[in-house]
GUVEXMAR-563021 format. One record per residue: x, y, z of N, C-alpha, C in turn. Coordinates in steps of 0.1 Angstrom, whole numbers, plus 5000, padded with zeros to 4 digits. Atoms other than C-alpha are relative to their C-alpha. Example, Ala and Ser with C-alpha at 12.3 -4.5 7.8 and 13.67 -1.06 7.14 Angstrom:
500949885000512349555078500950125000
499149895000513749895071499250115008
// end
This chain:
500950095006502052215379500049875009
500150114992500651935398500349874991
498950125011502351565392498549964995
501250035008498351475381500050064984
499849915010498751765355500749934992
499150075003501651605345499949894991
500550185002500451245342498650014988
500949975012497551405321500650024987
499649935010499151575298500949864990
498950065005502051255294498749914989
500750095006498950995285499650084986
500749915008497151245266501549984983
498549985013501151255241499849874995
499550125005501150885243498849954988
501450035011497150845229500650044984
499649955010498551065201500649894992
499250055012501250895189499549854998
500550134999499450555193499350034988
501249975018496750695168500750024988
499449985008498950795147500949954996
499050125001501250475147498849914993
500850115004498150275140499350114986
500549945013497250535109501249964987
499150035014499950475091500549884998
499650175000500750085101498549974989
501250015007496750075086500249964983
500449995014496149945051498949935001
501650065006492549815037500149964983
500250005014492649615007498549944996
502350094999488249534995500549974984
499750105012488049304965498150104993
501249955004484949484943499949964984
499850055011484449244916501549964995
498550045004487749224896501050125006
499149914998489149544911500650045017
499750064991490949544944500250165004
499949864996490549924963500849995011
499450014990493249954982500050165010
500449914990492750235014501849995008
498849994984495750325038501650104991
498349905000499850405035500449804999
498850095004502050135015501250005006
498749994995505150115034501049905006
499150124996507949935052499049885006
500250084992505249775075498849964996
501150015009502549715048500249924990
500150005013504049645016500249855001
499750125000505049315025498849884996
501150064998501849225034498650014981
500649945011500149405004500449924988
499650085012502249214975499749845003
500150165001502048874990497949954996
501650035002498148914989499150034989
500449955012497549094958501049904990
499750065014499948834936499849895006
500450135000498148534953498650024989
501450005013494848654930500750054986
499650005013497248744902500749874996
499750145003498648404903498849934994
501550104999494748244903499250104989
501249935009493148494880500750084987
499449965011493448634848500350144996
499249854998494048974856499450065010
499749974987494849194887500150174993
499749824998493649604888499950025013
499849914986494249804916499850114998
500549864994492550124929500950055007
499149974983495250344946499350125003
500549864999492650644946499850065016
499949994984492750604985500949995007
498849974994496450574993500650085002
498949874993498250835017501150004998
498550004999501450725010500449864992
498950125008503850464988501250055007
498950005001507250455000500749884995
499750045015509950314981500049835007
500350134992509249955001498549964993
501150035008505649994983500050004989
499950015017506950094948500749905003
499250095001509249794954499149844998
501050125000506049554957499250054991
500750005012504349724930500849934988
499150035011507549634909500049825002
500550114996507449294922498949934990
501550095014503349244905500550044991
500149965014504249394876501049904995
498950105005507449144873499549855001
500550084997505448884885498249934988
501149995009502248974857501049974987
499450045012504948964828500149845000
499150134997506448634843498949904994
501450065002502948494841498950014988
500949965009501448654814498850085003
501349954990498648814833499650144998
500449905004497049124824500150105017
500349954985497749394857500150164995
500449925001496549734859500250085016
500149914992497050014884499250154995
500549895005494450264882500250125014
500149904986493850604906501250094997
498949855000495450934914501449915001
498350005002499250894908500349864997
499750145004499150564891501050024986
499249955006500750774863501149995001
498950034989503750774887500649904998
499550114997504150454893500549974986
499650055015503750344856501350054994
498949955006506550574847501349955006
498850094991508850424876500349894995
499950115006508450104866500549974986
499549975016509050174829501550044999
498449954999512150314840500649925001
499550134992512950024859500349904987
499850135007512749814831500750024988
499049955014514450064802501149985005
497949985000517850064820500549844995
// end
């Protein structure tokens, strides 16, 4: 194999994992009226970002739903900032909603979270 071959093939690995570093660092949150669709993967390098900007409009407004019908992934760094609003909506009074596939989930985590 020529060292060109080589040098093809290495870039060609690195594009990959690049793409697929920036897929899952990725989130999209769109404001659509009162309901806030969130797109991407909740995670260590997300969630942070995700809760501080989603309970600056539950702070200012009178209630906060979220879309997760587009999320690839929660890990437990994004249930930890869903638990967060939800602790942050009681605190306040605030009406907050999670709708979308496996919002079921969540609600039942949370519920848990707060029966012990």
């Amino acid at each position: 194999m020529a060292s060109d071959d080589c040098w093809k093939i290495f870039v060609s690995e690195i594009k990959k994992l690049l793409i697929k570093k920036t897929r899952i660092m990725a989130l999209t949150i769109k404001q659509q009226e009162n309901i806030f669709k969130v797109e991407g993967h909740i995670n260590s390098t997300t969630a942070k970002q995700f809760k501080n900007h989603l309970e600056f409009f539950l702070l200012y407004t009178k209630s906060l739903t979220i879309n997760i019908d587009n999320v690839e992934e929660i890990d437990k760094y994004g249930m930890r900032a869903f638990h967060d609003l939800y602790t942050t909506a009681l605190t306040y009074n605030k009406k907050f909603e999670i709708i979308g596939y496996g919002c079921k989930d969540i609600y039942e985590d949370i519920q848990h979270q707060y029966a012990a």
